[in-house]
C-alpha positions as CSV (number, residue, x, y, z in Angstrom):
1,X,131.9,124.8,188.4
2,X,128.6,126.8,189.2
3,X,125.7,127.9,186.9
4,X,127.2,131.9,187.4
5,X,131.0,130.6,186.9
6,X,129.5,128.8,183.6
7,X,127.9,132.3,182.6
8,X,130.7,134.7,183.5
9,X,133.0,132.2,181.7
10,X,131.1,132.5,178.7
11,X,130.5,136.4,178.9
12,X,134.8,136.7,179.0
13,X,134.6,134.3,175.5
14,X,132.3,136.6,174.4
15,X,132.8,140.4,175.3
16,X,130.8,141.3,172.1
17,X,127.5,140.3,174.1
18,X,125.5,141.2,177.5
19,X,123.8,138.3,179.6
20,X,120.8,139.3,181.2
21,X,119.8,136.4,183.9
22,X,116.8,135.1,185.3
23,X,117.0,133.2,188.4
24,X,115.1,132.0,191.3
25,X,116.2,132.0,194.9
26,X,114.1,130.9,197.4
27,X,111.0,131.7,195.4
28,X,112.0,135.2,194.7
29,X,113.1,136.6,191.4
30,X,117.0,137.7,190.9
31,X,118.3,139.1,187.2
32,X,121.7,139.4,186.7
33,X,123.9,141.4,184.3
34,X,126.9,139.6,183.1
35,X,129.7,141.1,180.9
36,X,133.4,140.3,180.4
37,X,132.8,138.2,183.4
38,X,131.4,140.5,186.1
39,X,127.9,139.9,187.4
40,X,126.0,142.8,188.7
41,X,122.5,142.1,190.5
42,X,119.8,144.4,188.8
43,X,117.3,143.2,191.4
44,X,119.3,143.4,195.0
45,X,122.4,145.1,196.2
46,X,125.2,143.8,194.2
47,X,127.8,142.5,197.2
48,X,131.4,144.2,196.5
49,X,133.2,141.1,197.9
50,X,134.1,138.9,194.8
51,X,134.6,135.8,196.6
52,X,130.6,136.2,197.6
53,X,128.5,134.2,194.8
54,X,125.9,136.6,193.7
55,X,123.8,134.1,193.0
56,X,123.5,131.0,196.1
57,X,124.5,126.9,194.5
58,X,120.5,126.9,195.2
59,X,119.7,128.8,192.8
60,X,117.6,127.7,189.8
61,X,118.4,130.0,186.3
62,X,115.3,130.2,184.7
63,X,116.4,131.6,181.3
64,X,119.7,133.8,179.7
65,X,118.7,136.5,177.4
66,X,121.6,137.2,175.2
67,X,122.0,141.2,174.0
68,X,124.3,143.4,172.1
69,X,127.1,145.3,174.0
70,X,127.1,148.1,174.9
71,X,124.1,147.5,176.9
72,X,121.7,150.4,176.9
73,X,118.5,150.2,179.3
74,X,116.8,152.0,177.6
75,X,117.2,150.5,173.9
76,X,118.5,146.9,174.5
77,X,119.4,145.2,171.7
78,X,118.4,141.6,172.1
79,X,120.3,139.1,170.1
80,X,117.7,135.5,171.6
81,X,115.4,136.0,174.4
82,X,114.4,133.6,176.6
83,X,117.0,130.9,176.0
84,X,116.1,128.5,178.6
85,X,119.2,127.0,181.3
86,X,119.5,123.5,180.0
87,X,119.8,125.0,176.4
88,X,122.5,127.6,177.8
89,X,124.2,125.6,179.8
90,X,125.4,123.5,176.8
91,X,127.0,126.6,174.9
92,X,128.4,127.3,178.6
93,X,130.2,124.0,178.5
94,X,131.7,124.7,174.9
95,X,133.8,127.6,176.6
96,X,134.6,127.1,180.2
């Protein structure tokens, strides 16, 4: 399973929260927005077709913020910031 099927997987477990995600891709800088399981690119064009990966198996998460739904730009409500992958990906496993 890949790192975003691990993170949407969790976000359906847990509709009550908002994953914000920081990835690198070919030594650029992507964040994602996961909730109930849909991913939504903040820093490129999200693609419409669903069988597209929006994030490439290359891809190397940096770090999963965790936040309060309903997400509000403007006043996020952060539950843990900065929750590095290896550290995520455990909690990802619990749930998948």
């Amino acid at each position: 399973m890949s790192a975003l099927a691990l993170l949407e997987a969790y976000s359906r477990a847990h509709p009550q929260e908002v994953l914000l995600v920081e990835a690198q891709v070919g030594g650029r800088e992507e964040v994602v927005l996961i909730f109930k399981g849909v991913s939504s690119s903040l820093t490129e064009a999200t693609v419409v077709d669903a069988d597209i990966p929006l994030l490439p198996e290359e891809a190397v998460i940096v770090a999963v913020d965790r936040l309060r739904s309903p997400y509000t730009p403007s006043a996020p409500v952060y539950l843990e910031r900065g929750i590095p992958w290896e550290d995520f990906q455990g909690r990802c496993l619990g749930v998948s």
